[in-house]
C-alpha positions as a printed Julia matrix, in Angstrom:
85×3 Matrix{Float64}:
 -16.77   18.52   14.03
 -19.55   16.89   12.98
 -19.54   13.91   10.58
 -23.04   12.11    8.88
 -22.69    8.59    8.75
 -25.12    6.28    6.5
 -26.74    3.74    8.42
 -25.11    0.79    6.93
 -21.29    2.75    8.26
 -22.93    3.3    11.59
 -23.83   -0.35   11.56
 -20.49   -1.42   10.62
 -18.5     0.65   13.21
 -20.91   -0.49   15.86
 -19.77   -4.03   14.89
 -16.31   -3.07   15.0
 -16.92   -2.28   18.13
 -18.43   -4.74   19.79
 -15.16   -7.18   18.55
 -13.67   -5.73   21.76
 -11.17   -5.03   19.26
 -11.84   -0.97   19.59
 -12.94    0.53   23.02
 -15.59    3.19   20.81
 -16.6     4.44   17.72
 -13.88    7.08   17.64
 -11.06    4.54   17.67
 -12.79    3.13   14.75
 -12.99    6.39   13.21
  -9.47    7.29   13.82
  -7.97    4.14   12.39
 -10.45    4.02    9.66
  -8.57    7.55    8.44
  -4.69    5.95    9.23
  -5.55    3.32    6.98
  -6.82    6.03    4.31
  -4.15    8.08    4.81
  -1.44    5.11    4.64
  -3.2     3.91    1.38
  -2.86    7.72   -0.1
   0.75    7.56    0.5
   0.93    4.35   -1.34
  -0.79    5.52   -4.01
   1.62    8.28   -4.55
   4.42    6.2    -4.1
   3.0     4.32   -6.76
   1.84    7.11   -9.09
   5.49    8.21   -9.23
   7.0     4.79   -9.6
   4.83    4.84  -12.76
   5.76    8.0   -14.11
   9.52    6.57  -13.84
   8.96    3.6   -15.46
   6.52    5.71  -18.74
   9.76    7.81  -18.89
  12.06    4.63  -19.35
  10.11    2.94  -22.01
   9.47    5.9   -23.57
  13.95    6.12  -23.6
  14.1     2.35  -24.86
  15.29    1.64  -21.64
  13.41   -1.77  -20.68
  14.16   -4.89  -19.88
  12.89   -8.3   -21.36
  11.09  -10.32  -19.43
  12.92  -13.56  -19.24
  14.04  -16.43  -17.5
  17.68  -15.5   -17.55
  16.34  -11.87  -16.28
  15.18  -13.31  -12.95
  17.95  -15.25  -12.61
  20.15  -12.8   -12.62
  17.53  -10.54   -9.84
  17.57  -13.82   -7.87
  21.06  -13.87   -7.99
  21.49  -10.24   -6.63
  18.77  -10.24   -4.06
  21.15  -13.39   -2.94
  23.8   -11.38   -2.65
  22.44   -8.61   -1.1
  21.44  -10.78    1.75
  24.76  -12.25    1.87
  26.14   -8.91    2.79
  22.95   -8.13    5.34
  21.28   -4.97    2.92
């Protein structure tokens, strides 16, 4: 496969490079496209977190932000590590 990189991406892997961090351009490469692909799942996590959340207002079901409402989350993340979750 061959891939055509603009100068200023060439310049910037060569930099990576020379860190020591990465032993050659291909490690660069390759982590360059974990990160990418890492970030798509996120973003589809995301997207359907979001379509959850448009279906719940759209049912009235939503909850006021208030004091008292992150209380009570404090109070049950509190819990949960109480019990180890």
């Amino acid at each position: 496969m061959n891939v055509s990189l603009t100068p200023q991406l060439e310049t910037l892997i060569r930099q990576k490079v020379e860190t020591g961090r990465y032993n050659n351009a291909s490690e660069v490469v390759r982590e360059a496209l974990r990160l990418l692909h890492d970030q798509d799942k996120r973003d589809a996590w995301l997207r359907s977190k979001i379509v959850v959340a448009e279906q719940q207002v759209r049912e009235g079901r939503v909850t006021e932000d208030s004091d008292a409402m992150w209380e009570e989350t404090d109070r049950g993340v509190d819990e949960r590590l109480r019990r180890g979750d």
